[in-house]
Structures are given as structure tokens and as C-alpha cells.
VMD Tcl script that draws the C-alpha trace (Angstrom):
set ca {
  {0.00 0.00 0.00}
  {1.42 3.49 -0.96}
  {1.16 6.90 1.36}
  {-0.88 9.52 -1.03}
  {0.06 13.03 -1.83}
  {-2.64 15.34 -3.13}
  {-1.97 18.07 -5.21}
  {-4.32 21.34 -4.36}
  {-4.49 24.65 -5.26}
  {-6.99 27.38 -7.62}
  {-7.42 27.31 -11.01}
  {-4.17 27.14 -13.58}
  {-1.64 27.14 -10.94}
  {0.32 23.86 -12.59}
  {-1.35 21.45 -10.51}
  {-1.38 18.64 -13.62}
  {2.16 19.63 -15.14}
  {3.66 18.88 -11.85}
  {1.40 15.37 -11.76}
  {3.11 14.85 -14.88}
  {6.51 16.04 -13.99}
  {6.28 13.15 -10.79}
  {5.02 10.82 -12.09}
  {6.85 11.11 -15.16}
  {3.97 10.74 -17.62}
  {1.56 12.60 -19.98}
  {-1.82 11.35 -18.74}
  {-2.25 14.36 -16.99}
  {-4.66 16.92 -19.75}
  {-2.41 19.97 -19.36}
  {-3.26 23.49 -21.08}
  {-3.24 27.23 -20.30}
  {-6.22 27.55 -19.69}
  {-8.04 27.53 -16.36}
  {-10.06 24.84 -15.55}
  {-9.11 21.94 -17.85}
  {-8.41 19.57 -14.50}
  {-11.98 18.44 -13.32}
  {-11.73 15.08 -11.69}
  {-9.12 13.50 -9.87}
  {-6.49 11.47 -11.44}
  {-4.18 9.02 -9.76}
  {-0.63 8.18 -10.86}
  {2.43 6.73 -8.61}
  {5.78 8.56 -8.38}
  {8.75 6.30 -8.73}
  {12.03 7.95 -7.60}
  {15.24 6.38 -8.53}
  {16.44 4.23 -5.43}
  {13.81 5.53 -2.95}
  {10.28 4.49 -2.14}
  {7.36 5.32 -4.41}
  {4.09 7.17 -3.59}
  {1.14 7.76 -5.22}
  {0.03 11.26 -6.46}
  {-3.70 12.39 -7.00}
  {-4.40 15.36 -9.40}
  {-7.43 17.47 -8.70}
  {-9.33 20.37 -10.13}
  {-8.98 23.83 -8.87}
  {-10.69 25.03 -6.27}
  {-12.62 28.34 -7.57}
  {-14.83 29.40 -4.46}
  {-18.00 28.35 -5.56}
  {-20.09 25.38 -4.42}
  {-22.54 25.49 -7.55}
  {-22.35 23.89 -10.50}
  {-19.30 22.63 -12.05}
  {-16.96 24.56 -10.26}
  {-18.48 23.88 -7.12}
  {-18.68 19.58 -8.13}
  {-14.92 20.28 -9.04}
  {-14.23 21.37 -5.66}
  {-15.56 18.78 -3.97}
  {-13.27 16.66 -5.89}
  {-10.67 18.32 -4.65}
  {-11.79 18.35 -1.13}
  {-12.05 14.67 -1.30}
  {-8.71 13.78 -2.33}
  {-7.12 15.87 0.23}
  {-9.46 13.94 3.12}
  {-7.85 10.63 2.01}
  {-4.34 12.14 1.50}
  {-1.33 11.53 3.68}
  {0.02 14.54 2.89}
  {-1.51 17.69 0.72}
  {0.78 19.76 -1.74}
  {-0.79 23.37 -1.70}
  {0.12 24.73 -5.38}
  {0.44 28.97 -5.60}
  {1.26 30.66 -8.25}
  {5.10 32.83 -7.73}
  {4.65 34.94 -10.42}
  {1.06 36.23 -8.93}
  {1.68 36.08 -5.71}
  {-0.88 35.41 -2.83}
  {-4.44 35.56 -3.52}
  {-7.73 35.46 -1.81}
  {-8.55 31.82 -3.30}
  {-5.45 31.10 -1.63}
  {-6.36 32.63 1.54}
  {-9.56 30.51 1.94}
  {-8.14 27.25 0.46}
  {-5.59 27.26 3.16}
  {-8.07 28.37 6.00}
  {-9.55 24.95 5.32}
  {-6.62 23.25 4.85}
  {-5.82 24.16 8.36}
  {-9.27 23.63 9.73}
  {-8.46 20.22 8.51}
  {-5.66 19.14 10.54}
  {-3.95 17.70 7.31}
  {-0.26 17.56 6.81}
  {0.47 20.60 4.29}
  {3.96 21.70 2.48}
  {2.84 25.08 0.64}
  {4.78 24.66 -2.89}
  {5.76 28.03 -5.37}
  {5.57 26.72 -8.70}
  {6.29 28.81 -11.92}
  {9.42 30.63 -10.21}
  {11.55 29.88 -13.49}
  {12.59 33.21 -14.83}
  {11.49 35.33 -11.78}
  {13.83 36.09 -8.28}
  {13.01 33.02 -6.26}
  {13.37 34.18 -2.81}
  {11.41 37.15 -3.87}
  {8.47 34.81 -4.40}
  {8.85 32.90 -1.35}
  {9.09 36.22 0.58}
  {5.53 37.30 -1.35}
  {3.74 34.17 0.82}
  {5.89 34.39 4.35}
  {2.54 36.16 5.54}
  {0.63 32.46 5.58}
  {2.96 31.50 8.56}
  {4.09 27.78 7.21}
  {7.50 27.25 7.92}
  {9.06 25.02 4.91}
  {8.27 26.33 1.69}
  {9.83 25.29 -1.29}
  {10.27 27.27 -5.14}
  {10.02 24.84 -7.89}
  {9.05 25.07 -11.92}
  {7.16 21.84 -12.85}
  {7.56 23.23 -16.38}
  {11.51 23.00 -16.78}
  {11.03 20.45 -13.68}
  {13.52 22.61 -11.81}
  {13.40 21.56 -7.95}
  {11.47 18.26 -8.26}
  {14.18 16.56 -6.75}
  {14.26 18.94 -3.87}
  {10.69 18.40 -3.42}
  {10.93 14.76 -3.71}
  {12.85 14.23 -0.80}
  {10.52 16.86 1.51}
  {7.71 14.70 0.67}
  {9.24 11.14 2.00}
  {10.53 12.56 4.47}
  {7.00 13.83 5.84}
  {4.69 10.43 4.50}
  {4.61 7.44 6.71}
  {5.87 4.35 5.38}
  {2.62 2.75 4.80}
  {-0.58 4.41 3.13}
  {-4.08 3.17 2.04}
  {-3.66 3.24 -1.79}
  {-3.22 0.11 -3.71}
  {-0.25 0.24 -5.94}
  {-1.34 0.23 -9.66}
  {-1.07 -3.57 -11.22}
  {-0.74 -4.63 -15.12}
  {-2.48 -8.30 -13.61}
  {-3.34 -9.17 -17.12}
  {-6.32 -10.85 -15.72}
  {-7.62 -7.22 -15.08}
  {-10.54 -6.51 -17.92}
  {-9.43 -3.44 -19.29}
  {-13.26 -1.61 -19.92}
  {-13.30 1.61 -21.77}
  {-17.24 3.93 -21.54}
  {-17.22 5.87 -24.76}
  {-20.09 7.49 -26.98}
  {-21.13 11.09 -27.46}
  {-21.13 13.52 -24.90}
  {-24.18 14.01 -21.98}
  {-25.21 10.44 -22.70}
  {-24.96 9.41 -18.99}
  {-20.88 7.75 -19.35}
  {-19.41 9.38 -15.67}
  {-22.83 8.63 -13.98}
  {-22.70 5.17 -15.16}
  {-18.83 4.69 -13.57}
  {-20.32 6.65 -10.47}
  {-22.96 3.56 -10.29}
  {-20.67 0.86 -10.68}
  {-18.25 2.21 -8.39}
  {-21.09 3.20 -5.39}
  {-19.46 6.60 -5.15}
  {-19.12 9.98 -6.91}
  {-16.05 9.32 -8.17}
  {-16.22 11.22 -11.67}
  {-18.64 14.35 -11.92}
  {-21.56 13.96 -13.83}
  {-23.50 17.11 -14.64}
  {-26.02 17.59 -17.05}
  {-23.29 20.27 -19.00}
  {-22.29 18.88 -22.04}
  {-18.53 17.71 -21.80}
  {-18.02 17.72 -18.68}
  {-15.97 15.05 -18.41}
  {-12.47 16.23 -20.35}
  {-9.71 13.81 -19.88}
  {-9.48 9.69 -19.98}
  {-10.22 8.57 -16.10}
  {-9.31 5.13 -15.06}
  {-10.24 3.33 -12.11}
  {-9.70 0.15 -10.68}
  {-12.29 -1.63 -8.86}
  {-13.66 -5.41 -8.19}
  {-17.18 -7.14 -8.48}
  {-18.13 -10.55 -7.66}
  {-14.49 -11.79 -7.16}
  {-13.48 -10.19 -10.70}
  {-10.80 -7.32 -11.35}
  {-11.82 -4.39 -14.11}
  {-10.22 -1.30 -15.21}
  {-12.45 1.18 -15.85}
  {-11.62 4.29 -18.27}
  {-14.34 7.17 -18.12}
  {-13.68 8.84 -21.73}
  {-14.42 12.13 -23.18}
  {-17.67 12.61 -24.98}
  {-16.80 13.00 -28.50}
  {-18.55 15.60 -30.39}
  {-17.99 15.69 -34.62}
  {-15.19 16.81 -36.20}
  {-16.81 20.30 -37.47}
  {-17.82 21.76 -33.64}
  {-14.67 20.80 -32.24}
  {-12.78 24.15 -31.86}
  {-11.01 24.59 -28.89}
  {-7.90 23.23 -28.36}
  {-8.21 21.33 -25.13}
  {-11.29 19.17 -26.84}
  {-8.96 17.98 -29.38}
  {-7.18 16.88 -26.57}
  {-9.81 15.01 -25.01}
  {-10.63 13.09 -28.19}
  {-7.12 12.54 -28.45}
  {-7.23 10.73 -25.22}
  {-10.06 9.24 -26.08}
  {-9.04 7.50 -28.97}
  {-5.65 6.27 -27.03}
  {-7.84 4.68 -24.32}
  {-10.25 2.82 -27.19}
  {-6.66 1.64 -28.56}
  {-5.52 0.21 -25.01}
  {-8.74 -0.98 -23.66}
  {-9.85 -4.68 -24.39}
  {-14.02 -4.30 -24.31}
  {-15.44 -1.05 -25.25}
  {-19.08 -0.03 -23.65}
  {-21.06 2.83 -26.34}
  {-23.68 4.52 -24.52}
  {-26.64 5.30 -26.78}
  {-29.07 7.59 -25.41}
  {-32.40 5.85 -25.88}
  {-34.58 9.08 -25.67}
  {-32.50 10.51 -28.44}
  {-32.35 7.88 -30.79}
  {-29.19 6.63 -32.75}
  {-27.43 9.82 -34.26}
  {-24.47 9.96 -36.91}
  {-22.14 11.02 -34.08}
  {-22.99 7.51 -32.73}
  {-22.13 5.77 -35.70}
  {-19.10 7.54 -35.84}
  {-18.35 6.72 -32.39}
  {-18.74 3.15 -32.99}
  {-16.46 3.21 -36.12}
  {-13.45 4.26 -34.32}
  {-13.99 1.21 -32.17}
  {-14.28 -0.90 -34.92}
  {-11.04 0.70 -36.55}
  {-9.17 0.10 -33.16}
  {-10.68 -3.98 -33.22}
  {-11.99 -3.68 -29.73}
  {-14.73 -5.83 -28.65}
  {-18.12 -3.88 -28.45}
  {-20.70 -4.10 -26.16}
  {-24.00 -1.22 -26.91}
  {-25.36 0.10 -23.83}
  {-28.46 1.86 -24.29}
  {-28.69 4.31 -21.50}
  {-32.01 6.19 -19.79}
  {-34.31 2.80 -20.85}
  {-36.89 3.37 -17.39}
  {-37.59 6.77 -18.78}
  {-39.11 5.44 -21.98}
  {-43.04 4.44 -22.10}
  {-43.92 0.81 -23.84}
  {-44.38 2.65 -27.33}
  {-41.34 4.42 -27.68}
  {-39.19 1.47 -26.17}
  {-40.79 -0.53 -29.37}
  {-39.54 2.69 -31.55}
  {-36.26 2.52 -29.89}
  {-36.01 -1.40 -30.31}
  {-36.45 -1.20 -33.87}
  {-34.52 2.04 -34.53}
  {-31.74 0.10 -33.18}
  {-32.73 -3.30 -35.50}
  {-32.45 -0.90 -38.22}
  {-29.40 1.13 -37.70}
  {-27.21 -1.56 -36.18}
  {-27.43 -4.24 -38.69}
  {-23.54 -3.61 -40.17}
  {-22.62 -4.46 -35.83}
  {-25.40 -6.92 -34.94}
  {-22.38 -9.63 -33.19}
  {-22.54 -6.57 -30.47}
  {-24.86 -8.00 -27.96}
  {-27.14 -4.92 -26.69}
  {-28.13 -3.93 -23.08}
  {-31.02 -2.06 -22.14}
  {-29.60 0.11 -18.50}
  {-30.03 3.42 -16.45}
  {-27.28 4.43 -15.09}
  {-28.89 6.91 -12.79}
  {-31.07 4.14 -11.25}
  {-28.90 0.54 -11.69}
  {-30.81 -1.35 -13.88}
  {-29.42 -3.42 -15.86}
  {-25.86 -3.51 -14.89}
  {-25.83 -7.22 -14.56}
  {-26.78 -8.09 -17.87}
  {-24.54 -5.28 -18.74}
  {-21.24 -6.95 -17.24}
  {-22.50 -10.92 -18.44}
  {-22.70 -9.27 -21.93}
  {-18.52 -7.62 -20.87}
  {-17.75 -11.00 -19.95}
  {-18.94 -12.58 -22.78}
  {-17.34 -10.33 -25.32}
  {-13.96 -10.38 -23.08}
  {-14.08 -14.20 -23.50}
  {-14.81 -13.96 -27.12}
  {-11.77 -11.42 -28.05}
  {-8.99 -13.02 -25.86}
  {-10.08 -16.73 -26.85}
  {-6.94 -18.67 -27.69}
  {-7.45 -21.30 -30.93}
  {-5.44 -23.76 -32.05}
  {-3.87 -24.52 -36.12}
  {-6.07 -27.85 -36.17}
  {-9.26 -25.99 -35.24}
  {-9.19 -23.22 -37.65}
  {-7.84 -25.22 -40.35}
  {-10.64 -27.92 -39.97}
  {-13.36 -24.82 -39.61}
  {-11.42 -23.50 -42.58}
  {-12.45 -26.63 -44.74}
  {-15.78 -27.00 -43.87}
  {-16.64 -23.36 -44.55}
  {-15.58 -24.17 -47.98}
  {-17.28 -27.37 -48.13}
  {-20.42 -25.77 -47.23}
  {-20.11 -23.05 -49.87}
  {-16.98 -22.76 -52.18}
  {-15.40 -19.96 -53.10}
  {-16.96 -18.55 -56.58}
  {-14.50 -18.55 -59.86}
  {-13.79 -15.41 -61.34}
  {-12.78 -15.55 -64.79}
  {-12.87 -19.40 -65.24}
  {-10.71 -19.91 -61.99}
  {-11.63 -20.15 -58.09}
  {-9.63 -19.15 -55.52}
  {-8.14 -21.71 -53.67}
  {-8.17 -21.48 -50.07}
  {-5.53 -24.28 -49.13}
  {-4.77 -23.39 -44.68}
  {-5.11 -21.37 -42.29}
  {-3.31 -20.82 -39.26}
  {-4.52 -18.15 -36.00}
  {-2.69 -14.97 -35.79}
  {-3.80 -13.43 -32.30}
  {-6.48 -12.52 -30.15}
  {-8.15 -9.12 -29.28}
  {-9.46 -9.38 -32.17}
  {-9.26 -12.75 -33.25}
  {-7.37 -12.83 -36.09}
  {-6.79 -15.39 -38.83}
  {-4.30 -15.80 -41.85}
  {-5.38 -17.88 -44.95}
  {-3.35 -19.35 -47.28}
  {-4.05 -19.82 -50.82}
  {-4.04 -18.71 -54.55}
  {-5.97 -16.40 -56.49}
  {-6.89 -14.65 -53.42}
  {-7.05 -11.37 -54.72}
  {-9.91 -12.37 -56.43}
  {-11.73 -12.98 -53.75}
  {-15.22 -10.86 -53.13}
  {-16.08 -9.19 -49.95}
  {-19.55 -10.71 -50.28}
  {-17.14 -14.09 -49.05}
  {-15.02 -12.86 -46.97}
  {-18.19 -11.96 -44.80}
  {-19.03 -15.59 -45.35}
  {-15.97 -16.60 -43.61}
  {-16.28 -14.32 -41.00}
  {-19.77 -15.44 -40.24}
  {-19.07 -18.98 -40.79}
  {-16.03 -18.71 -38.10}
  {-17.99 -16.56 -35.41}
  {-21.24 -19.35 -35.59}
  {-18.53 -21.86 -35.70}
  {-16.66 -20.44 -32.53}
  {-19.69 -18.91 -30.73}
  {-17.97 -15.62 -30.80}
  {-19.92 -12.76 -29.29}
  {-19.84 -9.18 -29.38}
  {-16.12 -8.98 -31.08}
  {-15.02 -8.07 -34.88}
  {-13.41 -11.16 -36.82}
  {-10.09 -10.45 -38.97}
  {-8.55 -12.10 -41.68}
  {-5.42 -11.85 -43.32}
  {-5.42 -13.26 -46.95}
  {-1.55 -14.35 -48.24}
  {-0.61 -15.78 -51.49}
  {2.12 -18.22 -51.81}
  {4.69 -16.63 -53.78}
  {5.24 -17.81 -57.50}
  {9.12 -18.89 -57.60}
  {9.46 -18.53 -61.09}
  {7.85 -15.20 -61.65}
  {10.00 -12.43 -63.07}
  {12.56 -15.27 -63.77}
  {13.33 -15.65 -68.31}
  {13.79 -19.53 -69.16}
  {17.70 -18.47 -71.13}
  {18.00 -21.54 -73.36}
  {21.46 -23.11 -73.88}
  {23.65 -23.77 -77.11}
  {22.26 -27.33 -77.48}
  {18.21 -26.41 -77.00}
  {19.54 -23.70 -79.23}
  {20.31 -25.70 -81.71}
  {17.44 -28.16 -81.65}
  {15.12 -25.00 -81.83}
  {16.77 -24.09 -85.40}
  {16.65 -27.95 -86.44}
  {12.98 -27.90 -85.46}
  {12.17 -25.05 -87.26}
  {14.29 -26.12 -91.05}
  {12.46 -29.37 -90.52}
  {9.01 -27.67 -90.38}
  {9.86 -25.29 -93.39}
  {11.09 -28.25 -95.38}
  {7.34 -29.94 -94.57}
  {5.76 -27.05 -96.00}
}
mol new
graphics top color blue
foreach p $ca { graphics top sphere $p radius 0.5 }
foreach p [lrange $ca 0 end-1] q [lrange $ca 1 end] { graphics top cylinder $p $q radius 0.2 }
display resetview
């Protein structure tokens, strides 16, 4: 178990550049602008030859208790409560302010363990800065730049020395065992309330804003004797109303946790209908070969009519993904969330399923037995073995000639054939086609002297026939 720092402070002091400057990492969304840090994020700080703590980032604390700000403080808030030890961020080159007035007042009405920290003092007199917040009365205070990370070291060794060798945070673990479980669909479709449910806490905020949720959140957590990572995403919006800068971020992140995640959840909103946003949503899961599992959120607040709109809205619209097995939930109430992780399991099952040569070679020869492959031009392909090629997708190579010629309308045979023949659920099917190589092509047959000469014999004899 690792001792937990907490980094606090207002709005755009460098709270997430110095997360990313400990822990050595980029998963922190950093960008100058205020308020791009909403939830907490956890990361562990490994210093060379010394013991490693964890490190939560949190929003900043803007002195309101409405709204987003005021869910973003509460974030904040807490993270500190659990902490071992709270790093309380100012700005040097603005000196003391009133937010950080009151944000220390309840840091001290806290009782908790604080080392006040003077970040962005590259470029500016030090000492000057330090001198700027000797009114607050806290004895150690240390100047540092998480930007050029210039006294991270320094502040490295002031935090072991104050944490206690044992904490309540579990250390991070790669247990490949762990189903990796990315949320992802549009935004305000109910993807941080749905976490908050599963979890039994309000660990992400969910707020009926828009994109509120900005950066990729993971969390670890276990259910009925099974280990999950889950990864709250960014909503993504389309291409032509993304304008600002730290959006393109978030889908950025977004796409990088669909890429690492092995089942991804898309949260329809059934009120709303299936939009083109969804669809797009959906392809870039498809693109990344992730196994899919459709969520249709907000289901109780339908009446029997438009759930039998709904149901065959999504018949219609889903046909081109209908091996994703479909869940009707509300996250804001629970229903449905065990159907909802049977239909995970399943498609975890399905995408990490190991096969053997014999099997897919033998499935390999009945699919053609059952329907062969059609000639083009007076020739068939010939689709000779096959051979597995990994999981997560499953993935296939086929062996063979004339396999260029082979249609799509069969190579969705083949995938069909294999997913019946498997039982695969709620994950894409890939195949790799390869042609055996031809050793004689490019090669010129270069007679000798004595085929030579038979040629010319060949020919005077057929001259003198005529």
C-alpha cells in the first residue's frame, strides 16, 4: 500500500504539469487555460532508489459550491481527506491571492499535513516569491518550476521525508487478468454517472453540461471476485464543432484509451435515438478492433411505445454491428448492470479466446465445403490453410491462390461462418489473406547452345514440310 500526496491549489496554478513532472507521464490533460483539470487522477511517483508514492491530481478550487466549479471542488476536497500529505500549489509569479487565503483556511481547519509549494518561479527572483507568501505563517516552503522540472528533486525528498511508510492506496497492477473496460459514446449520454454507479461513489462528476468530463479517467475496482479497469472517456462531439484546443485533446485521449482498452461499452441515449455522431463513435472502435458491447442508456424513462420505436430504430441502424450484444440500462437508477457486465464478460471471453492450427484449419475446410469460393474468370480461388494470428481481435491468416480475387460478399461468409462456428460474441473477426509466392515469376527460361540448336533444327524441318 502506498502513502498519497494530493496536489491542491486554484485554477491554472500547474497542478497537472507537476502530476506529470512526478510521475513522469503525460496522462495528466495539461493546457493554459483555467479549468481543464476536473476530476481526480491518480498516478504513482517512482524515484530512482527511494520508495514510491502515489500522487492524486485534482481540479482547482474556484470558491464556488454550484455547479461545475463547485462539483470540481468537492473533488478536490475529497482527495485531500484521504491524503497523507496535501501539496498546496500557488502561483510565484502572482503572488498570494484570496482563493489562496480561503483554500488554506480549510486546509488548516483540517488538521492535514500541508507543504505550501511556489511553482512557476523559473525566470522570476526566487526568494522574492517565497518572501511574497511568508505572511501564511508555514515554515518550509519550497520554489520549484514543474515546467523545466527545476526543484522536483528537492521536493521529492521533503515529501518522503513527511509520509509514513505505509498508506491506504493500492499500488497500480498490469495483472493481465484485469478486464481493461473503456465507456465511450457522445457527450451528456450518462458515461461518468454510469462509472459513479458501478463504483457506489461519486467518483467522476456527472452534470447535465455537455462535456463535462475532459480527460481519460481510469479506475480500478472489483465485483463478484473479478478485477476491471475502468476508463471514463471524453464525450466526443464531430469533427466540425470541435474548436477549442483542449477538446482535441480530449478526443485525443479518447481515442488512445479505445486503442488500449480490451471491451469497449457505447452509450446510446435511448430518448434521443441513434445519431451519426454515434455511428461515428462506434467506427473508431471498430477501426481500433476492440470488442463492443452497446449500452443503451435512460431505458426506465421510456413508455412501452417508444421502447418498441427505440427497439427497432436500433434493428435498423445496427445491422452492419449486430455480433454486439445490446443492453437495455439506467445508469442513474442501476438497472441493468448485470446483464450489462455478463454481456462484458462474454465479449472479453470472445476477443482473448486462444485457438489452435487444427481448429481453424478444420473450420477452414468445412466453410468451404459448405459453400466454395466462386470462380472469377474461369478460376476459383483456392483457399488451401489457415493458421490463427492473435487474439483481441481474433485474427486469422489464410493461405491460398488467387486470393485477390476474392469478393467481400465471401469474406463476410468466412467471417460469419467462423464466429457461428466459434460462438464468438460481441467482437469483430479479422482475416489476413496471403498468397504463396510464384518462384518462377519475373525469372526468363535463357536456353542453352544445345536447345539452341534443336530450336533451329525444329524449325528447317518444319519449313522443309511445307
Amino acid at each position: 500500500m502506498l502513502p498519497l500526496v494530493a496536489l491542491v491549489g486554484r485554477p491554472n496554478v500547474g497542478k497537472s504539469t507537476l502530476f506529470n513532472a512526478l510521475t513522469r507521464s503525460r496522462d495528466a490533460l495539461v493546457h493554459d487555460q483555467p479549468g481543464v483539470t476536473r476530476d481526480r487522477h491518480y498516478g504513482v511517483c517512482r524515484p530512482e532508489g527511494k520508495r514510491a508514492f502515489a500522487v492524486v491530481d485534482t481540479g482547482g478550487i474556484a470558491g464556488e459550491d454550484e455547479g461545475l466549479a463547485g462539483a470540481t471542488a468537492r473533488q478536490a476536497r475529497a482527495a485531500a481527506e484521504e491524503a497523507d500529505l496535501v501539496l498546496l500549489i500557488v502561483d510565484g509569479r502572482e503572488g498570494p491571492s484570496a482563493l489562496d487565503d480561503e483554500i488554506l483556511d480549510w486546509l488548516r481547519k483540517s488538521a492535514k499535513p500541508t507543504l505550501l509549494v511556489v511553482n512557476k518561479t523559473d525566470g522570476i527572483d526566487a526568494e522574492a516569491a517565497l518572501a511574497e507568501f511568508a505572511r501564511y505563517g508555514i515554515a518550509e516552503m519550497l520554489a520549484i518550476s514543474s515546467a523545466h522540472r527545476r526543484g522536483i528533486d528537492t521536493l521529492v525528498e521533503r515529501v518522503l521525508e513527511r509520509l509514513p511508510e505505509e498508506g491506504a492506496i493500492a499500488e497500480p497492477d498490469e495483472d493481465p487478468s484485469r478486464v481493461r473496460v473503456a465507456f465511450i459514446g457522445r457527450p451528456n449520454v450518462g458515461k461518468s454517472t454510469l462509472v459513479n454507479r458501478l463504483l457506489g461513489e461519486e467518483r467522476m462528476i456527472a452534470s447535465e453540461v455537455p462535456g463535462t468530463t475532459r480527460d481519460s479517467v481510469s479506475i480500478d475496482m472489483e465485483r463478484d471476485g473479478r478485477r476491471y479497469r475502468l476508463v471514463d472517456t471524453a464525450g466526443l462531439r464531430r469533427k466540425s464543432r470541435v474548436d477549442e484546443a483542449v477538446e482535441k485533446f480530449s478526443i485525443v485521449k479518447t481515442l488512445q484509451a479505445i486503442e488500449q482498452c480490451q471491451v469497449a461499452v457505447i452509450l446510446l441515449d435511448a430518448s434521443e435515438g441513434i445519431t451519426d455522431q454515434d455511428a461515428t463513435v462506434l467506427g473508431h472502435a471498430l477501426d481500433a478492433g476492440r470488442a463492443l458491447v452497446i449500452a443503451v442508456n435512460k431505458w426506465d424513462g421510456l413508455s412501452e411505445y417508444q421502447r418498441q420505436q427505440a427497439e427497432a430504430l436500433l434493428t435498423r441502424k445496427l445491422g452492419f454491428v449486430d455480433w454486439a450484444e445490446a443492453v437495455r440500462i439506467s445508469a442513474r437508477h442501476g438497472s441493468g448492470l448485470r446483464e450489462l457486465f455478463k454481456a462484458i464478460h462474454r465479449a472479453h471471453a470472445s476477443a482473448t479466446r486462444e485457438f489452435g492450427t487444427s481448429e481453424v484449419n478444420r473450420a477452414l475446410e468445412m466453410a468451404c465445403q459448405s459453400n466454395p469460393p466462386p470462380s472469377v474468370r474461369g478460376h476459383a480461388p483456392k483457399l488451401r490453410y489457415a493458421h490463427p494470428a492473435g487474439n483481441n481481435p481474433p485474427t486469422f491468416v489464410v493461405h491460398g491462390t488467387r486470393l485477390r480475387t476474392l469478393g467481400d460478399s465471401y469474406k463476410r461468409y468466412l467471417e460469419n461462418f467462423f464466429r457461428k462456428r466459434f460462438s464468438l460474441v460481441g467482437t469483430p473477426v479479422r482475416f489476413l489473406f496471403k498468397e504463396g509466392a510464384n518462384p518462377y515469376e519475373g525469372r526468363k527460361n535463357e536456353l542453352t547452345e544445345r536447345q539452341l540448336a534443336r530450336r533451329r533444327r525444329l524449325i528447317r524441318h518444319a519449313k522443309r514440310g511445307k
